[in-house]
C-alpha positions in Angstrom: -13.1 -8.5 -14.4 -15.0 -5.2 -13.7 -17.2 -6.8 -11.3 -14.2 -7.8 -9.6 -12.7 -4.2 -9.5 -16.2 -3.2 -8.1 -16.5 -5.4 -5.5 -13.5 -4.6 -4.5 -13.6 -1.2 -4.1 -17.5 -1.5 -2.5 -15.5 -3.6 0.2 -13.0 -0.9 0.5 -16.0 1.8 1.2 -17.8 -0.8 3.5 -15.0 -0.8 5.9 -15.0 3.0 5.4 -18.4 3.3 6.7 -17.8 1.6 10.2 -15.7 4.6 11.6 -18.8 6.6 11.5 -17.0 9.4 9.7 -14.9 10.3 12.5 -11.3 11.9 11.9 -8.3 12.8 13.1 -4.6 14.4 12.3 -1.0 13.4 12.9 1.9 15.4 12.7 3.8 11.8 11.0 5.4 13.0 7.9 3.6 16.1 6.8 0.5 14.1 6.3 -3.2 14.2 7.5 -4.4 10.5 8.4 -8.3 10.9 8.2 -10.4 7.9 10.4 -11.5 6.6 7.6 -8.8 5.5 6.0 -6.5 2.5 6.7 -2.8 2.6 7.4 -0.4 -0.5 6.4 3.5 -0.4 7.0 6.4 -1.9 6.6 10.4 -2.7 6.0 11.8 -4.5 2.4 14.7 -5.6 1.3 17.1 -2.9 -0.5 20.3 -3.4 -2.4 22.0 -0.2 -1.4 20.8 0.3 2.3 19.4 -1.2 5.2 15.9 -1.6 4.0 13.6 0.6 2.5 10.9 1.6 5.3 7.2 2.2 3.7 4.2 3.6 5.0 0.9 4.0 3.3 -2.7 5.5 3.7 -5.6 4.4 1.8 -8.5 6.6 1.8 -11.6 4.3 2.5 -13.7 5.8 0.2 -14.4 5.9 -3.7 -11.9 8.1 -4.6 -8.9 5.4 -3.8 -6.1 8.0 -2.6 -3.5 7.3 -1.2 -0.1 8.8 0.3 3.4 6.5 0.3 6.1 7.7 2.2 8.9 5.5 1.9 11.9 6.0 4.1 15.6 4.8 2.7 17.2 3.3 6.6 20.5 3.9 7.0 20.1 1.2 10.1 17.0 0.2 12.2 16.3 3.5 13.3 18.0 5.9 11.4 16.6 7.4 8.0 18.9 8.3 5.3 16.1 9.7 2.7 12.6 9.6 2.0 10.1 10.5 -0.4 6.6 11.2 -0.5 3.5 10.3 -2.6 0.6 11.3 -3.1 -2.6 10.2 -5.7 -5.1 8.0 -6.7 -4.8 4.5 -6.7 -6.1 2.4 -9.1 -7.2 -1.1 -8.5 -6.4 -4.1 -10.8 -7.4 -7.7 -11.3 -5.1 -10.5 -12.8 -6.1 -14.6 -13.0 -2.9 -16.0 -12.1 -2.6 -20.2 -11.9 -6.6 -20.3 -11.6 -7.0 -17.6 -9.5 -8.3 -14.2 -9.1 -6.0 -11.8 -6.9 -6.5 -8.2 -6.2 -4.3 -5.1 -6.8 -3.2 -1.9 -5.9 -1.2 0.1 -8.6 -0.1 3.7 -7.1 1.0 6.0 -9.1 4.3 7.5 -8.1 6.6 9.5 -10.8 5.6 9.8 -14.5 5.8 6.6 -15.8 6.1 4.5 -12.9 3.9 3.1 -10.1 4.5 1.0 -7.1 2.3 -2.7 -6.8 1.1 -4.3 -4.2 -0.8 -7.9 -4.4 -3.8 -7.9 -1.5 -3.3 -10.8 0.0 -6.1 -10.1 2.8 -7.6 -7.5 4.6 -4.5 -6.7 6.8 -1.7 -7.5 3.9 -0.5 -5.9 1.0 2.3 -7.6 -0.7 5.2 -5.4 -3.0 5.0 -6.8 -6.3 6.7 -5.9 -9.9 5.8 -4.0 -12.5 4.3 -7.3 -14.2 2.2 -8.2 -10.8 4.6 -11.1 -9.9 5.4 -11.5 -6.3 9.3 -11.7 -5.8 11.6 -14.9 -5.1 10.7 -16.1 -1.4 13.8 -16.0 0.6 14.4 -16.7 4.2 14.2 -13.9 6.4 12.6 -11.4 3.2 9.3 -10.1 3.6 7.9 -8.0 0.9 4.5 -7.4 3.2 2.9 -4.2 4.5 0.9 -5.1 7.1 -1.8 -3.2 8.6 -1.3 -0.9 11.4 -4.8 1.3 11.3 
């Protein structure tokens, strides 16, 4: 399992190293997106409100921080609340029906964390606290995909 874990994250630091330690800054939601890290959005499904609108950058490097905004949508375009996150995330490993998947726990609020199942290199799926990936239903997507 640990080899796992550090292949993993040596994977995460390879892709780092092609931007040639280049950076730059946005004004996006208070935060500083550095080259060399990745950025994966996207919509779920809420109960209370149009969706729930997430946006996260990984660092590309050993130290694993990230920063999770996620937006509560009042509509399409129009955001009711959000709330920001920032930390270090920690990478997991579970065997589930034979096989190894990757994941990404992020720390959010005492106590709690948000999980994400790597399905590839440009998709992170929203799982639950026990790293099981939610009911498939038509027109649901739980997936961040990668934008950066």
């Amino acid at each position: 399992m640990k080899k796992t874990v550090f292949m993993f994250i040596a994977c995460m630091a390879m892709m780092a190293s092609c931007n040639n330690g280049k950076t730059t800054t946005t004004a996006e939601a208070g935060d500083t997106t550095a080259t060399d890290s990745v950025v994966y959005e996207g919509m779920v499904p809420a109960a209370d409100c149009y969706g729930i609108n997430y946006r996260l950058v990984m660092a590309q490097d050993s130290t694993m921080g990230f920063s999770l905004t996620e937006s509560y949508m009042k509509s399409e375009t129009e955001v009711d609340t959000t709330f920001s996150y920032q930390g270090t995330a920690i990478a997991d490993t579970k065997t589930v029906d034979g096989k190894e998947n990757n994941y990404l726990k992020l720390p959010t609020e005492k106590n709690v964390t948000t999980n994400f199942l790597v399905l590839n290199d440009s998709t992170l799926r929203m799982v639950n606290a026990d790293l099981e990936e939610p009911v498939k239903q038509e027109g649901m997507s739980y997936d961040l995909k990668l934008v950066k």
